[in-house]
N, C-alpha and C positions, 0 to 999 in steps of 0.2 A: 940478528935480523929475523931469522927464523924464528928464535923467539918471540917477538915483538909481532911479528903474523898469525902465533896461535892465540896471543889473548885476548878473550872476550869480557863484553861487556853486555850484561845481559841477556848473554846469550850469542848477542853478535857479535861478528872479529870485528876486531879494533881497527887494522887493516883497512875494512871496508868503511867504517866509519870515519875514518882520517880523511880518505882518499874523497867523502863526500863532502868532509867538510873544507876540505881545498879547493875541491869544486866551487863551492858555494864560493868562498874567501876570494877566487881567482874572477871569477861573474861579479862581485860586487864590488872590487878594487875596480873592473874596467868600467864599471859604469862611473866613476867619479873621477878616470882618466880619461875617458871620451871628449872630444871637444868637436863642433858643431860649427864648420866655418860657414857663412852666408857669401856669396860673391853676387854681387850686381854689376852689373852691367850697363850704360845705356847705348843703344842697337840706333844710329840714323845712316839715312839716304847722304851718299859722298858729294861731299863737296861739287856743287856745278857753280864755275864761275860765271856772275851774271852776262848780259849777253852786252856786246861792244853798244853802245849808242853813239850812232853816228847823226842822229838829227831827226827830223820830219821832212814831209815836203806836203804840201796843204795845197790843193787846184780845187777849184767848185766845179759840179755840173756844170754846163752852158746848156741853153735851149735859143739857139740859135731862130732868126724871124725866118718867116717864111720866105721862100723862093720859089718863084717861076720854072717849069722845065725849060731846060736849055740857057739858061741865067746865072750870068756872076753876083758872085755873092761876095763881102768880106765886111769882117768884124775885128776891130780893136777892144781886147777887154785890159783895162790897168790895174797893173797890182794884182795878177790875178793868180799866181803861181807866188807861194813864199817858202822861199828852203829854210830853215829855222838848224842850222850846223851844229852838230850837237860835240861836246870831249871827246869823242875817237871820229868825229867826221871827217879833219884835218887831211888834206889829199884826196879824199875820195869824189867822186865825181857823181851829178844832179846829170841820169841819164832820163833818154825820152822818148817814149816808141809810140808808132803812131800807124794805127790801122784804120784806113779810112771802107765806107761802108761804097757798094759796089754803085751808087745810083747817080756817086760824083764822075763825072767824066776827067776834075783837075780838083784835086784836094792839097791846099799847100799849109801848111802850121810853121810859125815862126817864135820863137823867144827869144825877149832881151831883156839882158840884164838894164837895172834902170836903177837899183842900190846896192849897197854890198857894204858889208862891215870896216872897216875903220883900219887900214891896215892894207886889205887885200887889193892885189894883183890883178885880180879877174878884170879884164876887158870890157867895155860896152856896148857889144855888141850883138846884133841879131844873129842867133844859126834857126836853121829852118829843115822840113822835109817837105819836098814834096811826092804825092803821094804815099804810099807808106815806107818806114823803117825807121830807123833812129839819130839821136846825136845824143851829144855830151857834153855838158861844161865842167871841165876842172875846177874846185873851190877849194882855195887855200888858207885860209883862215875861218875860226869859229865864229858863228853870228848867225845873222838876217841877211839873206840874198832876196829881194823881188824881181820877178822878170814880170813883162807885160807881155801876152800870147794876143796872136792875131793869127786868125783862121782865114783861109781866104780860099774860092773853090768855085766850079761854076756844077751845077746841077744837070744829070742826063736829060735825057727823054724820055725815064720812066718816073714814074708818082708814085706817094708812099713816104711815108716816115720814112728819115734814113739816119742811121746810129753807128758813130765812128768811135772808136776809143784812142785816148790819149793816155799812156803809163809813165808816171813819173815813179824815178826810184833814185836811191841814193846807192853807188855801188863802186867800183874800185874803179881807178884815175883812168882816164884812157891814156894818158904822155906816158911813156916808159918812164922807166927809172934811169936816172942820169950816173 
């Protein structure tokens, strides 16, 4: 070995020129064992299940005629609330709140069912508030409910546009569970 470390080549140890040329040998073998993996991926937003559809419920404006201070008043509108029951509305219940504006001295709202889908249970009958707060009708079957609302009220003794809201919403059964 020793020997093999004194000879030269040109001058220069051989040694030193081995050891470069394994260098090189050892750089250019890795370059043709390298390999270049690519990894993709695709990156989305998690799964949200869409949201339950329990139905519509569809009431118009009213613009009620004018009244007298101190004057009863009542109006029958038909057909004028339609609950449209939508695949997960089944049990849930067409509630109804009712905030009358301060200029009625007696603000009474009524709904009755007057159809209902082919099958169902529902009753025909009027619930009402008078004054304000709410009710509820249970709907048991998918489909078309119409109720027909009758507003009825007598006006203060002050004047002025008066603006009462009526909220219909579709939301969980008022019966307990059996």
């Amino acid at each position: 070995m020793k020997r093999f470390l004194r000879k030269r080549w040109h001058g220069l140890p051989i040694g030193i020129i081995a050891t470069v040329f394994i260098g090189i040998a050892v750089v250019a073998a890795s370059a043709y064992i390298t390999t270049t993996l690519t990894i993709t991926q695709e990156i989305k937003k998690p799964y949200v299940p869409p949201p339950p559809d329990y139905g519509t419920v569809t009431a118009p404006d009213i613009d009620l005629s004018r009244v007298d201070t101190n004057s009863s008043f009542s109006q029958t509108l038909t057909g004028a609330v339609v609950v449209e029951l939508g695949p997960d509305g089944e049990g849930k219940a067409m509630k109804m709140v009712c905030a009358p504006d301060s200029k009625y001295t007696l603000f009474d709202v009524t709904i009755t069912l007057t159809d209902r889908p082919e099958g169902s249970e529902v009753p025909f009958y009027g619930l009402g508030i008078t004054g304000g707060g709410q009710v509820a009708v249970d709907l048991d079957k998918r489909g078309t409910y119409i109720f027909d609302l009758t507003i009825a009220g007598k006006a203060g003794s002050s004047t002025g546009s008066a603006s009462s809201t009526i909220e219909f919403t579709l939301d969980d059964s008022t019966t307990p569970a059996r």
